[in-house]
LUMKOLLO-491698 format. One record per residue (C-alpha): residue in three letters; x, y, z. Coordinates in pm, 1 decimal, padded with zeros to 6 digits, m for minus. Example, Ala and Ser with C-alpha at 12.3 -4.5 7.8 and 13.67 -1.06 7.14 Angstrom:
LUMKOLLO-491698
    r        c1        c2        c3
  ALA   01230.0  m00450.0   00780.0
  SER   01367.0  m00106.0   00714.0
//
This chain:
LUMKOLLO-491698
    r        c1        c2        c3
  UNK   16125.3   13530.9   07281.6
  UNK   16087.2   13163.4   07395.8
  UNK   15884.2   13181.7   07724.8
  UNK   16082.8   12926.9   07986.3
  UNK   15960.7   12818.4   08399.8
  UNK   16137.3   12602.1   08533.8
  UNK   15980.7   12452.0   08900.4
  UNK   16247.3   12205.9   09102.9
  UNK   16052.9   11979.3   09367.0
  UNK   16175.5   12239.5   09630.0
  UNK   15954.7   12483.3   09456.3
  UNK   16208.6   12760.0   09338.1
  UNK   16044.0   12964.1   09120.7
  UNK   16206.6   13175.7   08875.0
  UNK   16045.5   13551.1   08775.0
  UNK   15820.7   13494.6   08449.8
  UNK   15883.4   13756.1   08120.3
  UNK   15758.8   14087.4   08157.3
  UNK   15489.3   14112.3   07912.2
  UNK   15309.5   14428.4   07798.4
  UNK   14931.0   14525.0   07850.5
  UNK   14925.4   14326.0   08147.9
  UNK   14918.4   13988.2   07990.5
  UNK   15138.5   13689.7   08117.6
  UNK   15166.5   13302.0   08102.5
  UNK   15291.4   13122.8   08372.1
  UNK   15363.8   12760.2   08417.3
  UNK   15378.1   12556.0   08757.0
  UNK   15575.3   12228.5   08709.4
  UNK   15696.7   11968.1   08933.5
  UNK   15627.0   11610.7   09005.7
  UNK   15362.2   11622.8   09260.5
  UNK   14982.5   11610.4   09235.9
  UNK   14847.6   11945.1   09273.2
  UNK   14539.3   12187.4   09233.8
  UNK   14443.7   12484.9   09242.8
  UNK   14072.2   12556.8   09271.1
  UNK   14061.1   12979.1   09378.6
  UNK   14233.7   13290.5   09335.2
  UNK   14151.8   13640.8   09421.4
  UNK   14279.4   13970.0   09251.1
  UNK   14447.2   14219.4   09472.8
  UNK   14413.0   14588.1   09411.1
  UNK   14715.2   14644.0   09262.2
  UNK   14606.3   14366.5   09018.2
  UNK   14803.0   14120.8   09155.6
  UNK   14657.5   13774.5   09229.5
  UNK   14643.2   13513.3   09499.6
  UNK   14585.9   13161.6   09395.3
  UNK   14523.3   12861.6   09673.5
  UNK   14751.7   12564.0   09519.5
  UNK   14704.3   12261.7   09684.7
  UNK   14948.8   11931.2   09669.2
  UNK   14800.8   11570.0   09770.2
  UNK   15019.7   11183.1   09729.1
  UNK   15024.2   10991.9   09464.7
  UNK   14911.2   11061.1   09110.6
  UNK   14559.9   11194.4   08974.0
  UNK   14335.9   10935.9   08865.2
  UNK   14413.1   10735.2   09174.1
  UNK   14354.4   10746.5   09549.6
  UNK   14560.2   11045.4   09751.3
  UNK   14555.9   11210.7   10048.4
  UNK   14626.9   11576.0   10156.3
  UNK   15024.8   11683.0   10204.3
  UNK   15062.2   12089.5   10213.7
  UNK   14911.4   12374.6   10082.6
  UNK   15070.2   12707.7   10008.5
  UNK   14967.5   13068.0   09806.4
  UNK   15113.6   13135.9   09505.6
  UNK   15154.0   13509.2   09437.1
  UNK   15118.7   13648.0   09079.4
  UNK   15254.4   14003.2   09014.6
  UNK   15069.2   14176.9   08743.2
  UNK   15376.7   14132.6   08548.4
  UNK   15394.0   13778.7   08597.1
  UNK   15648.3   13706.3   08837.8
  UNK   15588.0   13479.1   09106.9
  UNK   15628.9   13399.1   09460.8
  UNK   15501.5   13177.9   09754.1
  UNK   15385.9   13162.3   10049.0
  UNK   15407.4   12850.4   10294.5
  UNK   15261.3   12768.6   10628.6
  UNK   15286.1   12474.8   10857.6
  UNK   15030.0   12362.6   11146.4
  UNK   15314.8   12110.5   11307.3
  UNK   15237.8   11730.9   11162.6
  UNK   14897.5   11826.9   11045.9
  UNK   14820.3   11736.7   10679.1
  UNK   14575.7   11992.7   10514.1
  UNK   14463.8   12170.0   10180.7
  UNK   14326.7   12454.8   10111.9
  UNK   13996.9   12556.9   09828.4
  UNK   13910.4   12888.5   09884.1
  UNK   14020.4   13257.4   09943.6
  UNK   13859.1   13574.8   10033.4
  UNK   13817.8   13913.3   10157.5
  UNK   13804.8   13947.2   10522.6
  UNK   13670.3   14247.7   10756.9
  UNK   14034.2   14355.5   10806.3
  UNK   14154.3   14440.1   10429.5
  UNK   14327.6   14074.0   10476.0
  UNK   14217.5   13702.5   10347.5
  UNK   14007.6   13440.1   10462.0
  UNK   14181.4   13104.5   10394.2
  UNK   13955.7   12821.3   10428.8
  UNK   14002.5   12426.8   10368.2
  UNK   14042.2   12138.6   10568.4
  UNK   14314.0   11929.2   10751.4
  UNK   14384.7   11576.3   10914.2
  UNK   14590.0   11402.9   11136.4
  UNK   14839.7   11173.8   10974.3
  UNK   14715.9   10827.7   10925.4
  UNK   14392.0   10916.0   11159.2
  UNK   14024.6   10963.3   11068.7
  UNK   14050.8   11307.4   11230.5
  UNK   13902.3   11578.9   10989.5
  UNK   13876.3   11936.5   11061.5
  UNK   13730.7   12258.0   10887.8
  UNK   14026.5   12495.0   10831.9
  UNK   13980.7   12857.8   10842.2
  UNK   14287.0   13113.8   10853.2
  UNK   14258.8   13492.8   10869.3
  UNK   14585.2   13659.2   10670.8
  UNK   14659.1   14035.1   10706.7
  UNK   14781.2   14161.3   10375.0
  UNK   15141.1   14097.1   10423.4
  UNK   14974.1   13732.9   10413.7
  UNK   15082.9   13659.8   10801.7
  UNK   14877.7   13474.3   10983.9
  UNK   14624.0   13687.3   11218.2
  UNK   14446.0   13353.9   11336.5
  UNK   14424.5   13007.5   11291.7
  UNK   14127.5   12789.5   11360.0
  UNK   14041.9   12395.4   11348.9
  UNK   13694.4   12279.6   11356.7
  UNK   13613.4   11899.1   11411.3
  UNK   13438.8   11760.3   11162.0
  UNK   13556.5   11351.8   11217.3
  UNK   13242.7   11210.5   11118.0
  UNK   13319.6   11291.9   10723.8
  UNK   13609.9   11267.5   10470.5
  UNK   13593.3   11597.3   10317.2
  UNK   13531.1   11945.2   10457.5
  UNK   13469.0   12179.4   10136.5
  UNK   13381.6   12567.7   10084.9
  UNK   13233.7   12723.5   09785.3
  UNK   13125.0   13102.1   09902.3
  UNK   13190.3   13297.1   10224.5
  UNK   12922.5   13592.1   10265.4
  UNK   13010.7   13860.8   10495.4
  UNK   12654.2   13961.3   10663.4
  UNK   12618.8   14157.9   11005.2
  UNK   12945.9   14111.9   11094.0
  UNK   13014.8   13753.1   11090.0
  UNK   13103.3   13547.5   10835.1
  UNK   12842.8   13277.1   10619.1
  UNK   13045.0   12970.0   10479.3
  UNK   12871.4   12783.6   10217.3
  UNK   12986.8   12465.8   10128.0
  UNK   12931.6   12066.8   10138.6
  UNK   13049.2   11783.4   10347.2
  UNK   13118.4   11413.2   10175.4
  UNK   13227.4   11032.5   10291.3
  UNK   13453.3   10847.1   10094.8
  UNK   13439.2   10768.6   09823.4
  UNK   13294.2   11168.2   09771.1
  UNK   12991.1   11056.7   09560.5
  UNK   12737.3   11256.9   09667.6
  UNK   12763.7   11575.6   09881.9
  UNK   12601.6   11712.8   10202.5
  UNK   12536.1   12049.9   10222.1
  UNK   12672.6   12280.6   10482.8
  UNK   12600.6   12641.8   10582.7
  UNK   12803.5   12784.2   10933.4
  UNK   12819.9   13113.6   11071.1
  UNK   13154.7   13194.9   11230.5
  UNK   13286.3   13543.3   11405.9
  UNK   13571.1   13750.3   11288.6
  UNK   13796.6   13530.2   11470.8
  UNK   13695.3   13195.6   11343.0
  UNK   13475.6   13068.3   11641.8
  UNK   13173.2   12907.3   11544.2
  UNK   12805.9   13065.9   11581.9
  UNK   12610.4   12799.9   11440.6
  UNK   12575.4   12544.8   11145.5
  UNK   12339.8   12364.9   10979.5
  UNK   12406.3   12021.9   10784.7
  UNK   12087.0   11966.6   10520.4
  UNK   11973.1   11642.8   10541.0
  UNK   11892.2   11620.8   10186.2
  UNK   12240.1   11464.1   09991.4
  UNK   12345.8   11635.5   09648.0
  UNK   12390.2   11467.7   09356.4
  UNK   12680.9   11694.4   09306.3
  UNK   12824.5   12031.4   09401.6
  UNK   12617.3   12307.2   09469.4
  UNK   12676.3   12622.8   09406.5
  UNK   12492.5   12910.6   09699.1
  UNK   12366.4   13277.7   09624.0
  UNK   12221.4   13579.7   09863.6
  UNK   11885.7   13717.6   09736.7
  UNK   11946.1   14064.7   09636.6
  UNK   11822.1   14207.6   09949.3
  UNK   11995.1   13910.5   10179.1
  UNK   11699.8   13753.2   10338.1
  UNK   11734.7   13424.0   10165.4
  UNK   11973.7   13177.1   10142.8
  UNK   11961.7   13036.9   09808.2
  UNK   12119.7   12672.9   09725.2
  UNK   12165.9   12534.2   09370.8
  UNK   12255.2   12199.8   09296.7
  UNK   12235.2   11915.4   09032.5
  UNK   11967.4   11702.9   09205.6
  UNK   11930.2   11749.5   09615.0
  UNK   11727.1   11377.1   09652.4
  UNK   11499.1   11578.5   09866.2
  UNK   11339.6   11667.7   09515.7
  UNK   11333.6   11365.7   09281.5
  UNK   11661.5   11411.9   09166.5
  UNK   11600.5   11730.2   08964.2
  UNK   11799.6   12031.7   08893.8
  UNK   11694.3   12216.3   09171.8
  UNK   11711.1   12519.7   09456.4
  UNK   11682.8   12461.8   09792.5
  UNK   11590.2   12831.2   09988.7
  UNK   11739.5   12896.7   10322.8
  UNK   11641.4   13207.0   10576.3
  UNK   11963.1   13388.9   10766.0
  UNK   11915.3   13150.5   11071.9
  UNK   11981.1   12942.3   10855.4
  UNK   11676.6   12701.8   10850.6
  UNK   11531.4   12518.2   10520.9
  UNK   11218.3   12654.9   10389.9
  UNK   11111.1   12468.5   10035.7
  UNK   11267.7   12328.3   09714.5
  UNK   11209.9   12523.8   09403.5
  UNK   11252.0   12286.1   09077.4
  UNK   11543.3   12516.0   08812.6
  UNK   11427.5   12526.5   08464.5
  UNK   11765.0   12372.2   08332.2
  UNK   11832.6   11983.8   08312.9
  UNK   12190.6   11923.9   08423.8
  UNK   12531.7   12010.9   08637.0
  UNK   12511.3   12337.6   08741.8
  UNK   12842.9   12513.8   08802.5
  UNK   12883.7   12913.5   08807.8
  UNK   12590.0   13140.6   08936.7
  UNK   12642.5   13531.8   08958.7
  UNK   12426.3   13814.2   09017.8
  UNK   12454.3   14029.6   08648.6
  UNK   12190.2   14311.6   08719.9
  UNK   12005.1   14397.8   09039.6
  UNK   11736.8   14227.1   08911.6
  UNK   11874.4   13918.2   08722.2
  UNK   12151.1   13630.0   08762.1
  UNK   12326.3   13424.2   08573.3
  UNK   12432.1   13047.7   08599.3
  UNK   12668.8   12849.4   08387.5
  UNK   12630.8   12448.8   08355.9
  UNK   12604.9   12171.9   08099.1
  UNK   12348.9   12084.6   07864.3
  UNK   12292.0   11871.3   07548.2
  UNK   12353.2   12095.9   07230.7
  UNK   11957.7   12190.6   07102.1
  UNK   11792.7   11932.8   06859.3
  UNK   12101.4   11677.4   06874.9
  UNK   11924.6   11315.3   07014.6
  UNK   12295.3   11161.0   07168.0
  UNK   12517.3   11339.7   07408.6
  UNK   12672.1   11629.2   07298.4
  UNK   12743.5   11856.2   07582.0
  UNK   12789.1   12247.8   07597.4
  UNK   12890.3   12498.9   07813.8
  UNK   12569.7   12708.6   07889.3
  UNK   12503.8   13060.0   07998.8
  UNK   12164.9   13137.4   08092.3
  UNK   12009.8   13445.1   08275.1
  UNK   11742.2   13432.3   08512.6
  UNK   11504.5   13659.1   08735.0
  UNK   11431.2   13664.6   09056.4
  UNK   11186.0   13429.9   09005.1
  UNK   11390.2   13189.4   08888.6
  UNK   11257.1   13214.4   08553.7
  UNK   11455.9   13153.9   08243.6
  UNK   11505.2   13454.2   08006.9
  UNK   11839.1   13474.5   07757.9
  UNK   12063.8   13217.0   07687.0
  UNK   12323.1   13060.6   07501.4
  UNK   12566.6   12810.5   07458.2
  UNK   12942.8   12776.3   07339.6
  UNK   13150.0   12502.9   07187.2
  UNK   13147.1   12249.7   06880.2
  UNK   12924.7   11994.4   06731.2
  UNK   13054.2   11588.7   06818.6
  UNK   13249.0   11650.8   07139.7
  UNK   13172.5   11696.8   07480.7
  UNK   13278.7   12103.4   07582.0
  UNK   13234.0   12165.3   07952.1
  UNK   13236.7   12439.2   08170.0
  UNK   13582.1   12508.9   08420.9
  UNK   13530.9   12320.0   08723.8
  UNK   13536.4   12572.8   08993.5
  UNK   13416.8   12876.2   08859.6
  UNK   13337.5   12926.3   08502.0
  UNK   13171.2   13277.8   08453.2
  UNK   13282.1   13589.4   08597.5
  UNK   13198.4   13997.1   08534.0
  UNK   13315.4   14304.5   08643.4
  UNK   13021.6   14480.1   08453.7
  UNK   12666.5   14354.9   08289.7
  UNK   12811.5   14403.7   07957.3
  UNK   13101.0   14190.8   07944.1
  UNK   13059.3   13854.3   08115.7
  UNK   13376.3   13633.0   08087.2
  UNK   13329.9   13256.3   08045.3
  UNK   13579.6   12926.2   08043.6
  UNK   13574.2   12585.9   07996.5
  UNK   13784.2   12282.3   07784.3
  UNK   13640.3   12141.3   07478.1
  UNK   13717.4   11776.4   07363.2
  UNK   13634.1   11613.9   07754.8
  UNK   13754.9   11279.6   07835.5
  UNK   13570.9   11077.9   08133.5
  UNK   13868.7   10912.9   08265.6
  UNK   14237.3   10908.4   08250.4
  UNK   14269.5   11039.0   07871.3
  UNK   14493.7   10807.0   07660.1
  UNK   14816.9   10945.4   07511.0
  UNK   14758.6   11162.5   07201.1
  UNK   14411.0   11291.6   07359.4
  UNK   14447.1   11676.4   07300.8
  UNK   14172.3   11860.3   07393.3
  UNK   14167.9   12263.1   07439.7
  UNK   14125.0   12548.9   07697.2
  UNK   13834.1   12724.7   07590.7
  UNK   13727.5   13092.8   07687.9
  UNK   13541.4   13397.6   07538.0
  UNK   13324.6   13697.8   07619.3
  UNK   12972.9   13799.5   07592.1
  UNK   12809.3   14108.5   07604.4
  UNK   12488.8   14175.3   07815.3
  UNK   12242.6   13984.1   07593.1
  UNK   12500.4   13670.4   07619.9
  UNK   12575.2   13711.6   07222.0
  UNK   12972.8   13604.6   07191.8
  UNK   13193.4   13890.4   07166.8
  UNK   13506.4   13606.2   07090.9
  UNK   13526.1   13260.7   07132.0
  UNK   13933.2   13124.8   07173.1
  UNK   14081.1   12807.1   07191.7
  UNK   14396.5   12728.5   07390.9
  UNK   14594.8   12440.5   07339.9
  UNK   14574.9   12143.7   07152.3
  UNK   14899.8   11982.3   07191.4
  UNK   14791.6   11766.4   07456.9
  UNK   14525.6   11760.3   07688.7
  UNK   14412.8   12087.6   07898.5
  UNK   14114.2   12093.4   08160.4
  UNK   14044.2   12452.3   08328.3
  UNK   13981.0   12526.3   08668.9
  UNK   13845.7   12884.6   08697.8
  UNK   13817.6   13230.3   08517.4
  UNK   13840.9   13627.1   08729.7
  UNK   13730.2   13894.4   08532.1
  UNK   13997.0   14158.7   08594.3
  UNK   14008.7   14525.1   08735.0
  UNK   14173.3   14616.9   08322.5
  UNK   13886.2   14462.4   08175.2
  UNK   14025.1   14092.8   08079.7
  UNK   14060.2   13793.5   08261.3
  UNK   14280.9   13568.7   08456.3
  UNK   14223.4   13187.1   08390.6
  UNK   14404.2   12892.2   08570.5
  UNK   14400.3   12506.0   08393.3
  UNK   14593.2   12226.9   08391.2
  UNK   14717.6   11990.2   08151.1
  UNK   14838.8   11603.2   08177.5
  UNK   15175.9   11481.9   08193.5
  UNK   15097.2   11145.3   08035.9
  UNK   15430.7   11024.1   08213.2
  UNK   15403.5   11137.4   08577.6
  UNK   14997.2   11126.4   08571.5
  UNK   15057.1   11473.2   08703.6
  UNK   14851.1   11764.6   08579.1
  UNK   15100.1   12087.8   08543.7
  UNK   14949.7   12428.0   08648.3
  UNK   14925.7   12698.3   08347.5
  UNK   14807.3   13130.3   08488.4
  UNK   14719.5   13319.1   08171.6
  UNK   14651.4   13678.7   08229.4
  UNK   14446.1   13749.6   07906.3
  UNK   14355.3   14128.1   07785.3
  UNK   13984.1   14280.8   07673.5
  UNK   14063.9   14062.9   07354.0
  UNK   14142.8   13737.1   07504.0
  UNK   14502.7   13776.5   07414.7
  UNK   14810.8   13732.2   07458.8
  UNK   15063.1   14008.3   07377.8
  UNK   15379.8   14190.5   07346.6
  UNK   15583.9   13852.5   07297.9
  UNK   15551.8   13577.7   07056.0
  UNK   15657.6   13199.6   07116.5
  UNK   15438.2   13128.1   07416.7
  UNK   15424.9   12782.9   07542.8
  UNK   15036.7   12802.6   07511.0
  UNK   14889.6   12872.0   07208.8
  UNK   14546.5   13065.6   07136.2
  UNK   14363.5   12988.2   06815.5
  UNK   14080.7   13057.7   06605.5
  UNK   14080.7   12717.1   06477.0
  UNK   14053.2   12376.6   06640.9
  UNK   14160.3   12087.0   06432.1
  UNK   14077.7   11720.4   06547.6
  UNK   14152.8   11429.6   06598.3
  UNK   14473.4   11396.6   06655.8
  UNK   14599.3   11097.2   06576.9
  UNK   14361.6   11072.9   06252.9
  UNK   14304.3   10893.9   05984.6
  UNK   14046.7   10941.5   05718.9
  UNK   13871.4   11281.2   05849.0
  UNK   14000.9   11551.6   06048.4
  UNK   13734.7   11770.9   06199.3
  UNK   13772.0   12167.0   06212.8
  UNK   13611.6   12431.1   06381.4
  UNK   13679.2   12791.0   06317.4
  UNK   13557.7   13137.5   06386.4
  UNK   13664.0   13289.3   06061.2
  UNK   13561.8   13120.9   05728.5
  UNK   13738.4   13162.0   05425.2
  UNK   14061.8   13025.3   05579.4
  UNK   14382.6   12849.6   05404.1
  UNK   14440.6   12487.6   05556.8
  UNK   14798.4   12370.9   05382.7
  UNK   14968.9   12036.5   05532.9
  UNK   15294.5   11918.9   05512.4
  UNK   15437.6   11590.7   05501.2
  UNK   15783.9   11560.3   05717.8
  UNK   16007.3   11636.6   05430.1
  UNK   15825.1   11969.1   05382.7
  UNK   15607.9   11840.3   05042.4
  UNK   15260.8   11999.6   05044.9
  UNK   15027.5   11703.3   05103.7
  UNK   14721.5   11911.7   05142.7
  UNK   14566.6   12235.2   05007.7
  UNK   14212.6   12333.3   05096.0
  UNK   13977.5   12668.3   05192.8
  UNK   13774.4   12610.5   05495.8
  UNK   13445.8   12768.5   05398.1
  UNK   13192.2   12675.1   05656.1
  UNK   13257.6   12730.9   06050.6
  UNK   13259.0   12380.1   06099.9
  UNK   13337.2   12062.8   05948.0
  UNK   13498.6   11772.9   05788.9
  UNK   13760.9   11689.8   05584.0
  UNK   13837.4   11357.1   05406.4
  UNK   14199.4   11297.7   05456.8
  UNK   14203.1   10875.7   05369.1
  UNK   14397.3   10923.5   05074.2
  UNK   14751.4   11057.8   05270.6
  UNK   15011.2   10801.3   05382.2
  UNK   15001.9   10748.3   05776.6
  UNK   15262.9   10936.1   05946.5
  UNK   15383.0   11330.1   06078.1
  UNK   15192.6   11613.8   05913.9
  UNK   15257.0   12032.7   05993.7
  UNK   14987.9   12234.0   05874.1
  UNK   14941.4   12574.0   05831.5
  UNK   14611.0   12817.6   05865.0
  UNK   14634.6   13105.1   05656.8
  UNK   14384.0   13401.0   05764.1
  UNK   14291.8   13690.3   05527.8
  UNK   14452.1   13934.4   05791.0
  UNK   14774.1   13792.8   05747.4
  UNK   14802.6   13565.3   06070.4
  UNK   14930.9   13166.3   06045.9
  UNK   14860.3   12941.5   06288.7
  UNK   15090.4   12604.8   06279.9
  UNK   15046.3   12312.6   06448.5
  UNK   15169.9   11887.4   06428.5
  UNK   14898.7   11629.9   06332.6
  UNK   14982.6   11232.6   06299.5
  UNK   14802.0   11003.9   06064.2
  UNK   14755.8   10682.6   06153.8
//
């Protein structure tokens, strides 16, 4: 059964396939520039995603339009809800769980064609109807953001950043505010990141704890900045890690765990990986590991990249095969997720796509033991990314249907177009590669021995191949590569 979405500009969107074992794919296309950087899974295992729509085209200058939520039955089928704050332009980036059994919507908004900026924070029951609505002037900046909201005491602790145009640096921002969206206090740190930071509780909530890429405050370094509840700065702590820091998450009582990126061990050029590393409560550095191939940079999902429901199966996502910049036409590059159990040894390592190229936004380890993931991939035409939902099981998989628009592999193949190598990277050696020519005459016949590797392929005429991967269980994987 061909899986089929079709989105009009209006934003009619048709029910999605029933799938079985609570796995789904859904697709969100239409010609506007949109994101979507949270979700949150209901109790019924439905999910909640913030989409957000700004002008113009990505790789460019844009504003903010509209936001809306986009409502994911565990089935698959969709729905959304819109809200309007009269000619106010806004967008939302984050959801949570309020006091009330309802949502906390937070983003930011801004008068048309003014300089006027202002927090938004919106309280939803759970019939997702507004409760209350509250603006918070913040004119002296370009971008209001929010990573985390902690609920402590009663109130509500937002943890986020502040930026001026052109967004190259970030201030960070912690603010109390009351169950119904009045300010108790805030704090701006003086000390500008060199990216986004990422903010953690201590386990016993007595310390604010701040990670980021570099606060200046400390050279520039990889670093934590520790808050008390008032919230006032007490020191910088240098992290024993050397880049962008993404994903942190409490995995025992005892230990955390942050994802970033970080040069592939003993390799002297860049060759980024996603890492996974665990630390104490000291801050000290105890397992790790990292995930993706040798020669390309493999990052982790933008917003949130590691998730768990338990110690012993930690969820991770990323895309492998990163472009810096608008990526050219035939770029591919691939969706890449797995699982690890409590020593952060890879349970299974998948990658999604390849037929064009795929950055991820965020992974939710589910209630039924797999994961929800939301990415995006370029439509080289518009310049618009198209939302893709997969609702993965325990395995990573998806099932009861075949013909999915996305496709999940155990082997990456690269580049694409090629022209006297093609690169491979597989999770099961022994495998069959056979390639076709266009009038169906095998060109190419080889077993894939190692886990990774090259292939001279100099001698075949430029134009279409299909090939084929042949596993020992039985399974083919098919795909279209061009020779050039």
């Amino acid at each position: 059964m061909k899986i089929k979405s079709y989105h009009t500009f209006l934003l009619l969107l048709l029910p999605a396939a029933l799938f079985s074992q609570n796995t789904f794919e859904f697709w969100l296309e239409y010609p506007v520039r949109k994101w979507s950087n949270h979700a949150i899974e209901r109790e019924d295992g439905s999910f909640i995603a913030v989409i957000s729509e700004r002008s113009g085209t990505n790789y460019a200058p844009s504003e903010p339009t509209k936001a809306y939520l986009l409502l994911i039955s565990p089935n698959g089928d969709t729905a959304t809800r819109h809200y309007h704050f009269h000619d106010t332009t806004f967008n939302f980036n984050g959801i949570f769980k309020s006091y009330n059994e309802g949502y906390l919507i937070t983003g930011f908004a801004k008068l048309p064609d003014t300089d006027e900026l202002h927090l938004l924070l919106m309280e939803v029951d759970v019939n997702l109807d507004p409760v209350w609505i509250k603006f918070h002037d913040f004119s002296d900046y370009y971008i209001v953001g929010t990573r985390r909201v902690f609920m402590l005491n009663g109130n509500y602790l937002l943890a986020g950043g502040l930026c001026n145009f052109p967004c190259s640096s970030i201030i960070p921002l912690l603010m109390y505010f009351d169950q119904s969206g009045d300010v108790v206090s805030h704090y701006i740190h003086p000390d500008i990141s060199t990216g986004e930071s990422e903010y953690m509780l201590n386990s016993d909530s007595t310390r604010i704890w701040l990670f980021s890429p570099g606060l200046h405050g400390n050279g520039g370094w990889p670093s934590l900045a520790v808050f008390d509840m008032t919230p006032t700065f007490l020191y910088h702590q240098f992290i024993q890690f050397g880049s962008t820091i993404i994903t942190t998450i409490w995995h025992t009582d005892s230990t955390y765990l942050l994802s970033g990126i970080e040069n592939r061990p003993g390799v002297p050029y860049q060759d980024d990986e996603l890492w996974i590393l665990s630390y104490d409560t000291m801050h000290t550095i105890g397992l790790s590991n990292h995930f993706g191939a040798p020669d390309t940079l493999d990052y982790p999902a933008f917003s949130y990249a590691i998730d768990l429901n338990h110690p012993d199966t930690v969820f991770f996502a990323g895309f492998k095969h990163v472009r810096l910049g608008l990526p050219p036409p035939g770029r591919v590059s691939w969706i890449m997720t797995g699982q690890t159990d409590a020593l952060l040894q890879e349970r299974y390592l998948h990658f999604i796509g390849g037929d064009g190229y795929y950055e991820t936004h965020y992974i939710l380890a589910t209630q039924d033991g797999g994961s929800f993931i939301c990415a995006a991939k370029l439509d080289h035409d518009t310049k618009i990314y198209n939302l893709v939902f997969l609702k993965l099981n325990s395995e990573g998989l998806l099932t009861g249907f075949e013909g999915a628009k996305t496709q999940i592999r155990k082997t990456m193949i690269w580049p694409n177009p090629f022209s006297d190598h093609l690169q491979y990277r597989t999770l099961i050696s022994g495998t069959e590669l056979i390639l076709f020519d266009i009038s169906g005459r095998q060109a190419l016949k080889t077993i894939i021995n190692n886990t990774a590797g090259s292939i001279a392929v100099g001698s075949l005429k430029p134009g279409v191949y299909f090939y084929q991967l042949h596993y020992a269980d039985g399974r083919v994987e098919m795909g279209k590569l061009v020779k050039i």
